[in-house]
C-alpha positions in Angstrom: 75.0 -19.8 -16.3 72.2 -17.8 -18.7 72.4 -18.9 -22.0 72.7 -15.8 -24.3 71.4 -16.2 -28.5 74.3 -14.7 -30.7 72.8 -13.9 -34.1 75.3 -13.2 -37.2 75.4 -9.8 -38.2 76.1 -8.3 -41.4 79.0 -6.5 -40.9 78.5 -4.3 -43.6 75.7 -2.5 -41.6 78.0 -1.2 -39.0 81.6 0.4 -38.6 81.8 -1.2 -35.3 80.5 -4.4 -33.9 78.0 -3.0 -31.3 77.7 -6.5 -30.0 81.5 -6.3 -28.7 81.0 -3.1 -26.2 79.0 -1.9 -23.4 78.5 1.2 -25.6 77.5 -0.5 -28.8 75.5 -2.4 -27.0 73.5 0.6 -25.1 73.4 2.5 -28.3 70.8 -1.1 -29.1 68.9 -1.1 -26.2 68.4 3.0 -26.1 68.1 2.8 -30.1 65.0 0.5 -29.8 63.5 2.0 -26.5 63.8 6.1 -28.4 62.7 4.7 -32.0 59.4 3.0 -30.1 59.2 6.1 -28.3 59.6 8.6 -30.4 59.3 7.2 -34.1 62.3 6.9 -36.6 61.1 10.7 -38.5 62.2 12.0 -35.0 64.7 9.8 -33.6 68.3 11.4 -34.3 72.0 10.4 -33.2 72.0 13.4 -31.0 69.1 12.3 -28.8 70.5 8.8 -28.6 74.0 10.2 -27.2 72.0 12.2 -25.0 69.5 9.5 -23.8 72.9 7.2 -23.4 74.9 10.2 -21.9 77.6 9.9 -24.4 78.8 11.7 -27.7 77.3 11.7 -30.9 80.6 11.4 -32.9 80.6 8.2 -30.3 77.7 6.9 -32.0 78.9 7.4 -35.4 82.0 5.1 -34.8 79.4 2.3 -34.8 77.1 3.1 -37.4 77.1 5.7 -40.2 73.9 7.0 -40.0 70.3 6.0 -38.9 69.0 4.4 -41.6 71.7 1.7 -41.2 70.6 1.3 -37.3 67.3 0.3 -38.4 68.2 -1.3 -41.2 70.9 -3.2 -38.5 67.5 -3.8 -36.1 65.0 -5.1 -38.9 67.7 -7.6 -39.7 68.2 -8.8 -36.4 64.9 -9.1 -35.5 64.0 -11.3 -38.7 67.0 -13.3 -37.7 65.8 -13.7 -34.9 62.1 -14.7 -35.8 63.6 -17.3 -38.1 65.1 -18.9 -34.5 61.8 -18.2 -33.0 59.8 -20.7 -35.9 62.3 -23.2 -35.9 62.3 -23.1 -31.9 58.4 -23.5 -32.2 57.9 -25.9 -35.2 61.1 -28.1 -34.6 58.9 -31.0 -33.4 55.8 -30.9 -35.5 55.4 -33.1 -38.3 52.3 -32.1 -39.8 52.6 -28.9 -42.3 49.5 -27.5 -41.9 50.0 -27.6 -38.3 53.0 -25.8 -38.8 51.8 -23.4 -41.1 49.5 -22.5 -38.5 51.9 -22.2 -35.6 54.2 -19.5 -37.6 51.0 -17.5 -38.5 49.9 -17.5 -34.5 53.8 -16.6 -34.2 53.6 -13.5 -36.9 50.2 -12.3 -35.4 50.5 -12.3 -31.9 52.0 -9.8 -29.9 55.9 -10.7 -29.4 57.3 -10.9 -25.5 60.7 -10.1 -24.5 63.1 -12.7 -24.9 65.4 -13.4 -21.9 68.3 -14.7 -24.3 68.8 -11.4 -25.6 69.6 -9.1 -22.5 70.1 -6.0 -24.5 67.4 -6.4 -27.0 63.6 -6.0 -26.4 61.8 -8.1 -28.8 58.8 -6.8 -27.7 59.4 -3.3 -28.0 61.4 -4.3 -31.2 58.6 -6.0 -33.0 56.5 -2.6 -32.4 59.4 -1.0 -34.4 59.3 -4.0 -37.3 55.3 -2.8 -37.3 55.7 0.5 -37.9 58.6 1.4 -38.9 60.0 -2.0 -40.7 59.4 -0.8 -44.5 61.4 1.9 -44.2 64.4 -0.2 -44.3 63.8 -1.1 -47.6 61.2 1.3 -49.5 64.0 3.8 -50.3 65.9 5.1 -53.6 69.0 3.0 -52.0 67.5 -0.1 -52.0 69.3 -1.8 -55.0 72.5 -1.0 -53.7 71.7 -2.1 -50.1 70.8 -5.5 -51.4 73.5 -6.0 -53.4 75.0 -5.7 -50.0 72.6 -8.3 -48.9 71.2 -6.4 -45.8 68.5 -7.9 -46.6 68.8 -11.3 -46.3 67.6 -12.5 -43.1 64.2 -11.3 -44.7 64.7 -13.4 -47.5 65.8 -16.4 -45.3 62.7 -16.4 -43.4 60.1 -16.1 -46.5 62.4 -18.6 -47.5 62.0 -21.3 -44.4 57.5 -20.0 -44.5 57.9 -20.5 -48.4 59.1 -24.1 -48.2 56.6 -24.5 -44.7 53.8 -23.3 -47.4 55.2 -26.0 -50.3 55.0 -29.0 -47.6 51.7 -27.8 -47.7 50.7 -27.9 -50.9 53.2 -28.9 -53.3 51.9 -27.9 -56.2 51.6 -24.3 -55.2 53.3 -21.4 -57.4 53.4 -18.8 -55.2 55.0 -19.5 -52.3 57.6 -16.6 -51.8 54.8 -14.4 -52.5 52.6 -16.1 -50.1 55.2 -15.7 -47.3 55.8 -11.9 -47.7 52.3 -11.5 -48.5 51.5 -13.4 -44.4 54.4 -11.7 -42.9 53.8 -8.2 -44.3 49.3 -8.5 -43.7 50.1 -9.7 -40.2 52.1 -6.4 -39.7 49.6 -4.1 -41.1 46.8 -5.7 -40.0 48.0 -5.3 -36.4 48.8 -1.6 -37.6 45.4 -0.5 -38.7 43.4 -2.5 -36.0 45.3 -0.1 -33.6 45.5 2.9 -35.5 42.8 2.9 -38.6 40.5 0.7 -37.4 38.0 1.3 -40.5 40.6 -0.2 -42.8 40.0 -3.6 -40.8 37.5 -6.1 -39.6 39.2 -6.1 -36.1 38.9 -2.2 -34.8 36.5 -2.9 -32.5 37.6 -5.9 -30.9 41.1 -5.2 -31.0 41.9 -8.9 -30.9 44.9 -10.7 -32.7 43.0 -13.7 -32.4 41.0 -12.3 -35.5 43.8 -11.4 -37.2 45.4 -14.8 -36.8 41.6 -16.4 -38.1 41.8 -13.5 -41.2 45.5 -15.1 -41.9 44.7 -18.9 -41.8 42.0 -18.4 -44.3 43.4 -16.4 -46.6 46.0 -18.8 -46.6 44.5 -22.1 -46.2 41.8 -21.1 -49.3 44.4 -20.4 -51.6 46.4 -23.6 -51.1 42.9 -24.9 -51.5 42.4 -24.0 -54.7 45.9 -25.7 -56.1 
């Protein structure tokens, strides 16, 4: 039997539990693949239905608009890092080791996870890139984390932050450190592939780089504490 990873969604992003349909869970897999494809300016409900061969007012029995879909996908993709760094670290004892290990994790390009059948993580993370902020730099955002759509974010700077204070106890920044590697990893990946001259990495194109930036920009401010 293949195991299958169930992640916890809010249900306050959806009308209906896309997870609990063969429709919900196309309008997922065709959401990612059109969004990667396409962008999220041009992506609409009407080329979704299309692309799934349904109807848009379909679509909209799941979710009330876009912005909650990707909100709905950033969220589920965090969730689904924090599994990824727990998964990876579970078994190392020394912090700086496992500092190191979910910085290689944040940097490096992101395969497709055979747990998730519907979901490509891979195509996904290209999303979270490029498209990630959007979920949250908007005039809504207040009210959207009242509603805590927001949270598997928080949960993971949460599990780096603590990661980053086994490090270096006497650290005070460490929530800001962990946004601060999550969010550089993301546009540093961005601008080696599409502004190279707002990197060190434009010609190489190598995450490697980017994972050497990270670990000293990290390492030398816990250095300094």
């Amino acid at each position: 039997m293949k195991l299958q990873l169930q992640i916890k969604m809010n249900e306050a992003l959806f009308i209906r539990n896309p997870e609990q349909s063969e429709l919900g869970k196309n309008i997922i897999q065709h959401g990612i693949q059109l969004i990667y494809k396409n962008g999220f300016e041009a992506f609409t409900f009407k080329k979704l239905a299309e692309d799934i061969g349904t109807t848009e007012a379909g679509i909209y029995r799941y979710f009330e608009n876009k912005h909650k879909l990707l909100v709905y996908l950033t969220a589920w993709y965090w969730s689904w890092f924090e599994f990824q760094i727990n998964y990876h670290t579970n078994n190392i004892e020394d912090p700086i080791v496992k500092l190191k290990r979910v910085i290689k994790l944040l940097a490096t390009t992101v395969e497709d996870d055979e747990l998730t059948g519907y979901v490509n993580e891979s195509l996904l993370h290209q999303i979270v890139i490029s498209e990630g902020s959007k979920a949250y730099l908007t005039k809504q955002v207040g009210e959207d984390n009242k509603l805590q759509f927001f949270k598997p974010y928080k949960d993971l700077c949460a599990v780096i932050g603590t990661i980053i204070l086994e490090c270096s106890p006497k650290y005070l920044y460490p929530k800001s450190l962990a946004s601060t590697i999550i969010e550089m990893a993301h546009f540093q990946n961005f601008f080696m592939n599409n502004l190279p001259s707002l990197t060190d990495f434009g010609n190489s194109k190598e995450e490697g780089e980017i994972i050497s930036f990270l670990n000293d920009l990290v390492f030398s401010s816990l250095k300094k504490t």
